[in-house]
C-alpha positions as a Python dict, from the first residue, in 0.01 Angstrom:
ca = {
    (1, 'X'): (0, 0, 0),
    (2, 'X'): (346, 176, -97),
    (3, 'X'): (422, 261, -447),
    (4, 'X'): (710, 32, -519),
    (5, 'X'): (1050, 262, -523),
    (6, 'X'): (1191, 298, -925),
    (7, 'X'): (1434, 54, -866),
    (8, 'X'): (1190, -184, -800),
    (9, 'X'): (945, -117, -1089),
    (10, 'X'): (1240, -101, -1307),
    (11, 'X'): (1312, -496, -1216),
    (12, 'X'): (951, -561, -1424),
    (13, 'X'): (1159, -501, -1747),
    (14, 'X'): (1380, -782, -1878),
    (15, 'X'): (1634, -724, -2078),
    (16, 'X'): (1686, -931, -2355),
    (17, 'X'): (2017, -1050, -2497),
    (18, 'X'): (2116, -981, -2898),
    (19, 'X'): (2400, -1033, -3108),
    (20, 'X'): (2644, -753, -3141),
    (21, 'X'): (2532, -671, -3531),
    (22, 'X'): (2193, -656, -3418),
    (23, 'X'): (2198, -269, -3490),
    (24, 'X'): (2252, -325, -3880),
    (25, 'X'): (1868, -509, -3865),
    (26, 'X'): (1762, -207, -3643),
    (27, 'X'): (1873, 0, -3948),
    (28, 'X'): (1700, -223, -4195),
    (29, 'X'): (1362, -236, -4027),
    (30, 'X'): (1357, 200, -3978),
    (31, 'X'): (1444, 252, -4360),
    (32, 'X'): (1111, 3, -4389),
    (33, 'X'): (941, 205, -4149),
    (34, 'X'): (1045, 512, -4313),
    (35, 'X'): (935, 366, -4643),
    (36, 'X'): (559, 268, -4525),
    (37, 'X'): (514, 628, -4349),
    (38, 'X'): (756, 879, -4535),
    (39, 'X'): (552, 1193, -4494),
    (40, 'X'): (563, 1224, -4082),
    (41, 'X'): (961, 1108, -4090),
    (42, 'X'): (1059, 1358, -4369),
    (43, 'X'): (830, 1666, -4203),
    (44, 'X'): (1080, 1543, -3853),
    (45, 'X'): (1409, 1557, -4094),
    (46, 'X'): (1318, 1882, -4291),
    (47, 'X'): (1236, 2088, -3967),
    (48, 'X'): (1601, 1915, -3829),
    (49, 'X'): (1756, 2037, -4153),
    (50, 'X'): (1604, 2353, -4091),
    (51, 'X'): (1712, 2411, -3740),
    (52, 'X'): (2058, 2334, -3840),
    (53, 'X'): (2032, 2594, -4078),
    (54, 'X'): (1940, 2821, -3847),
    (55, 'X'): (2207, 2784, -3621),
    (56, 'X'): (2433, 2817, -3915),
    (57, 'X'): (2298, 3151, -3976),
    (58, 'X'): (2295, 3256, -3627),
    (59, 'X'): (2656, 3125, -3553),
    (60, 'X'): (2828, 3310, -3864),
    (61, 'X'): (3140, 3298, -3826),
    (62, 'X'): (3132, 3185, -3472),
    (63, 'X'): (3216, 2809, -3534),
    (64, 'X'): (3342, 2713, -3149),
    (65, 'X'): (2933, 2791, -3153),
    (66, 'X'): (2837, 2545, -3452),
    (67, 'X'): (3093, 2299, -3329),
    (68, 'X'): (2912, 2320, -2973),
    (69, 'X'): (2567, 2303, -3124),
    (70, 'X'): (2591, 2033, -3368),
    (71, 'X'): (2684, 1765, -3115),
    (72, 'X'): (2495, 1900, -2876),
    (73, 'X'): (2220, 1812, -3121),
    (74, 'X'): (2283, 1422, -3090),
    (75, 'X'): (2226, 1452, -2725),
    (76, 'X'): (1849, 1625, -2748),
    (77, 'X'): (1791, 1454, -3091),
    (78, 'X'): (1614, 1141, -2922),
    (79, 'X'): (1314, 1321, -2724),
    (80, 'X'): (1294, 1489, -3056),
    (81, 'X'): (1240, 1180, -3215),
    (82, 'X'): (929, 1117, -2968),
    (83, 'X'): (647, 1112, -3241),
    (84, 'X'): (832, 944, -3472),
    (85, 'X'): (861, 626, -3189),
    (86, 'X'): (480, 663, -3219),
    (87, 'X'): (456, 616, -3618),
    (88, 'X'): (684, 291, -3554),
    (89, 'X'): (483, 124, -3284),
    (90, 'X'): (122, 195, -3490),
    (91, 'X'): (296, 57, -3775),
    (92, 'X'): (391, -248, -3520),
    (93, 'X'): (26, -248, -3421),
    (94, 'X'): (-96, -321, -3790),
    (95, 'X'): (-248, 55, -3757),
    (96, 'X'): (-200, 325, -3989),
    (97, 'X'): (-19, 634, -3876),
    (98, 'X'): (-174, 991, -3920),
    (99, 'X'): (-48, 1306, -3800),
    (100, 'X'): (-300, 1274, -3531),
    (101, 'X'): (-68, 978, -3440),
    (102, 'X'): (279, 1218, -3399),
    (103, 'X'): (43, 1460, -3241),
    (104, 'X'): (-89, 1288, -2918),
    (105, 'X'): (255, 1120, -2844),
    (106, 'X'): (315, 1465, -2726),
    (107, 'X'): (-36, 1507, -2565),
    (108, 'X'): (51, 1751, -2248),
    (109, 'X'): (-97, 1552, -1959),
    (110, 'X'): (257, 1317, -2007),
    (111, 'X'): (486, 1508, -1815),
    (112, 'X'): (742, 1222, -1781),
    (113, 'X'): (826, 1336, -2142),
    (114, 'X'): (866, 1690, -2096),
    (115, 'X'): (1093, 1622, -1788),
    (116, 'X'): (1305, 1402, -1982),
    (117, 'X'): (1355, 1627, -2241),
    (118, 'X'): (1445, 1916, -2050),
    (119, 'X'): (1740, 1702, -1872),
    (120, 'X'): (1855, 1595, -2246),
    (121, 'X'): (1805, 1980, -2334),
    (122, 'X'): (2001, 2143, -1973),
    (123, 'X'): (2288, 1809, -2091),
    (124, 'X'): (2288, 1999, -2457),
    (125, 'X'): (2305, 2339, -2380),
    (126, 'X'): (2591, 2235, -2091),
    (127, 'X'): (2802, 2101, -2362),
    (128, 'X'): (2736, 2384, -2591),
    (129, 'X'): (2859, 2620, -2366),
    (130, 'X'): (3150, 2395, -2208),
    (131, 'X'): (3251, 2346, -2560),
    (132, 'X'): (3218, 2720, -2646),
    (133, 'X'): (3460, 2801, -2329),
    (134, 'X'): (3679, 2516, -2425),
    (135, 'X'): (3750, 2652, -2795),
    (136, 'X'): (3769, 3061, -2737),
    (137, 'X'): (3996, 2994, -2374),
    (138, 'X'): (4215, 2756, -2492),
    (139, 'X'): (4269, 2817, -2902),
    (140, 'X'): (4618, 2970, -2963),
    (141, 'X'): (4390, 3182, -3241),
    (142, 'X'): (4038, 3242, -3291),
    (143, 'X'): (3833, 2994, -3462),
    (144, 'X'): (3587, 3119, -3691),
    (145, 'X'): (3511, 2823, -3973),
    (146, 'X'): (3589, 2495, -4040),
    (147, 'X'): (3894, 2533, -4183),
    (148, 'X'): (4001, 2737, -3897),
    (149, 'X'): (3875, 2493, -3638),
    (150, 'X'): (4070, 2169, -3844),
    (151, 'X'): (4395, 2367, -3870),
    (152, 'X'): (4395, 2514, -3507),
    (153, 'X'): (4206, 2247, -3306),
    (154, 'X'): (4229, 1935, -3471),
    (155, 'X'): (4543, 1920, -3662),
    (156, 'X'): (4753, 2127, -3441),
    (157, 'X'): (5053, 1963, -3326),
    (158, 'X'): (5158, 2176, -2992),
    (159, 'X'): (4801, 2128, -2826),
    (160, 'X'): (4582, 1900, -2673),
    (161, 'X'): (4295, 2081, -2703),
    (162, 'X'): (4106, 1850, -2961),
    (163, 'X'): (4165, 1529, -2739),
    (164, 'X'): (4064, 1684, -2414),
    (165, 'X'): (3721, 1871, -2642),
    (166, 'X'): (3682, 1483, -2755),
    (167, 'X'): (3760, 1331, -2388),
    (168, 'X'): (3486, 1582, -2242),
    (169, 'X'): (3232, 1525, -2497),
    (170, 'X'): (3257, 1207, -2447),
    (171, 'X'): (3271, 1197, -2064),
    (172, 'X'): (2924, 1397, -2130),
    (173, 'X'): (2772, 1208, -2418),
    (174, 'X'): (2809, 811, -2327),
    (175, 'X'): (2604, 895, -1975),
    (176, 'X'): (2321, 1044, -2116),
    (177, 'X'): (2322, 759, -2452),
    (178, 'X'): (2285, 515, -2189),
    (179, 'X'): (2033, 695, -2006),
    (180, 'X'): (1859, 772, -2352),
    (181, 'X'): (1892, 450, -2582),
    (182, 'X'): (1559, 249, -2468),
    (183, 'X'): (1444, 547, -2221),
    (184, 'X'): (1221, 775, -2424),
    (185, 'X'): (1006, 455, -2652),
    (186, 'X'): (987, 335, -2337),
    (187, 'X'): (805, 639, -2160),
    (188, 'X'): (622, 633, -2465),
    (189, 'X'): (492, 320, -2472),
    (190, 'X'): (479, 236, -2103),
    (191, 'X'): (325, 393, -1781),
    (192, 'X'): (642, 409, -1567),
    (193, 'X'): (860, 721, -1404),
    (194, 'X'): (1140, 866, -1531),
    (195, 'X'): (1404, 693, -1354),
    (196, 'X'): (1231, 344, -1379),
    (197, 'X'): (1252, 378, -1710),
    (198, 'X'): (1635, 501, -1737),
    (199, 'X'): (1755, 207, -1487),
    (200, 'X'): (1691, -66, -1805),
    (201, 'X'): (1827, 174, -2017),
    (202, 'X'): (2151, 158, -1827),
    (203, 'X'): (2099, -220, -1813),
    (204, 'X'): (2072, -291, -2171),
    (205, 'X'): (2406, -93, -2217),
    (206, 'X'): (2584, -284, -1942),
    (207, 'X'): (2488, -615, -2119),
    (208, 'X'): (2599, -538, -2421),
    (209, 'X'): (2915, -372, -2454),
    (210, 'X'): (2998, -427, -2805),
    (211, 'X'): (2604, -417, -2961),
    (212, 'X'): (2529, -71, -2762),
    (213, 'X'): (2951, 75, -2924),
    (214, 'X'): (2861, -56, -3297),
    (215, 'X'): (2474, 121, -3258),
    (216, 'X'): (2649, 445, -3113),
    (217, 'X'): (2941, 488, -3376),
    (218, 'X'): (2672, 382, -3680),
    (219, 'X'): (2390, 710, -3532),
    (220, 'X'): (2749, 904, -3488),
    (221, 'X'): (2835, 792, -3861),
    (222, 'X'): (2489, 888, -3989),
    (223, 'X'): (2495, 1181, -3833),
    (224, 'X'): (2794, 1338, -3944),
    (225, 'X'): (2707, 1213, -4301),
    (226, 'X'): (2362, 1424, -4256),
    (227, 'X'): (2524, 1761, -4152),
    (228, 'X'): (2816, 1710, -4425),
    (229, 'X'): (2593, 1672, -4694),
    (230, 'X'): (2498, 2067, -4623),
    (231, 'X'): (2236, 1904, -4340),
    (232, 'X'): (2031, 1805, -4665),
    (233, 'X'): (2080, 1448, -4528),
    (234, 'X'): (1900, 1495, -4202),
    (235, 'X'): (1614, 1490, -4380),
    (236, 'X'): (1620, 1110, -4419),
    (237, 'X'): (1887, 1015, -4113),
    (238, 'X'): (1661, 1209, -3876),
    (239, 'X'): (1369, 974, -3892),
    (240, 'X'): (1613, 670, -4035),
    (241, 'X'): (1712, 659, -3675),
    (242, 'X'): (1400, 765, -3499),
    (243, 'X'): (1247, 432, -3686),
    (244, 'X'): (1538, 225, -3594),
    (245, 'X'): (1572, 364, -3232),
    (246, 'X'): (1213, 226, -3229),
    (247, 'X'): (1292, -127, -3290),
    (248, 'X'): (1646, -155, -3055),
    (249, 'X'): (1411, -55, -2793),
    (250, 'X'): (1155, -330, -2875),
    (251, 'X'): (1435, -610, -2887),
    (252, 'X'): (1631, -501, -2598),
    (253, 'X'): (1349, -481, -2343),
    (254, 'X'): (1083, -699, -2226),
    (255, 'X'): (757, -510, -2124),
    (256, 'X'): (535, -809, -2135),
    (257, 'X'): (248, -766, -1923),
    (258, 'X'): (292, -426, -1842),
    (259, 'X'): (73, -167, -1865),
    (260, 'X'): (44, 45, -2198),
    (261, 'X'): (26, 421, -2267),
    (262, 'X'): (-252, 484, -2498),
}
């Protein structure tokens, strides 16, 4: 018998419909998430915080680099998130999450994971260094902080180059979000490829224009309000959204009857 193509095994998954604030209740039921398992969450957010402050270090004064690496972040940060997806459905599952929990979501025989990941990671490091050639070619002076980057990029008033660094990260970003937004809980939780698992990701976003806009402008909010709080709030917005990427993917898709990972 032929193994039905991904198209077809992606038709298995229904997509149900929600109201357009639906992602404030996401929010709500990760901080409760976050609240019942702290210690995996806040180990995700510190080594976040960490890595962040290791670019910073690394970049110096360099700050096309940071600029490049930071949002670059938001567009790995979900596979990153993968154990996390695994405290939330055990905690779904009446269970109690260990670290043995996080540790076997990223057991090594699941390759659909690791493939995922390094497509979200070759997206990341593309708009790292398109962002990095964007900044140093086109900058009428080199941009080595923040200050320098608001007063030459972003305020200046004889160049486009902030609106066409916006337009391209963009043009990059909302493909792989609606690749990514149900995706990755859904390889987690599911035995199904790759692609069959990216079609209802795409389908979720199609059918809900306005739900899928408020959710990615509230983890763009968060974000931002983690890395300017001296990345000391990624420690809690890391697995805040992890959590709450969790439950959008549990009411935007149907998997009854489906088979489950373990």
């Amino acid at each position: 018998m032929a193994r039905p193509s991904a198209l077809d095994e992606s038709r298995s998954f229904k997509v149900r419909r929600i109201p357009w604030l639906r992602p404030l209740g996401w929010l709500a039921r990760g901080a409760a998430d976050l609240r019942r398992a702290p210690l995996p969450g806040l180990l995700h957010g510190l080594l976040a915080e960490g890595f962040g402050a290791l670019v910073v270090a690394i970049a110096g004064d360099r700050f096309w680099l940071l600029a490049g690496a930071f949002s670059g972040f938001l567009l790995v940060a979900p596979v990153v998130a993968t154990g996390l997806y695994a405290v939330s459905r055990a905690l779904e599952r009446g269970q109690r999450p260990s670290w043995r929990t996080v540790a076997v979501a990223w057991r090594p025989d699941n390759g659909r994971l690791v493939a995922f990941g390094l497509l979200l990671a070759l997206a990341g490091t593309g708009w790292v260094l398109t962002s990095a050639a964007l900044v140093t070619g086109f900058a009428p002076a080199p941009v080595r902080n923040p200050m320098d980057f608001l007063r030459i990029v972003v305020l200046s008033e004889r160049s486009w180059l902030f609106e066409a660094w916006l337009v391209l990260g963009a043009v990059l970003a909302a493909p792989v979000f609606a690749s990514s937004v149900v995706a990755i809980p859904l390889l987690l939780d599911r035995r199904v490829s790759v692609l069959a698992a990216v079609y209802p990701s795409w389908r979720t976003v199609l059918a809900h224009p306005p739900a899928m806009a408020l959710w990615a402008a509230l983890i763009l909010a968060l974000t931002l309000l983690g890395m300017a709080t001296l990345l000391l709030g990624l420690i809690v917005v890391v697995p805040w959204l992890a959590h709450a990427s969790w439950h959008a993917y549990r009411d935007l898709v149907d998997t009854t009857g489906l088979p489950e990972m373990p």
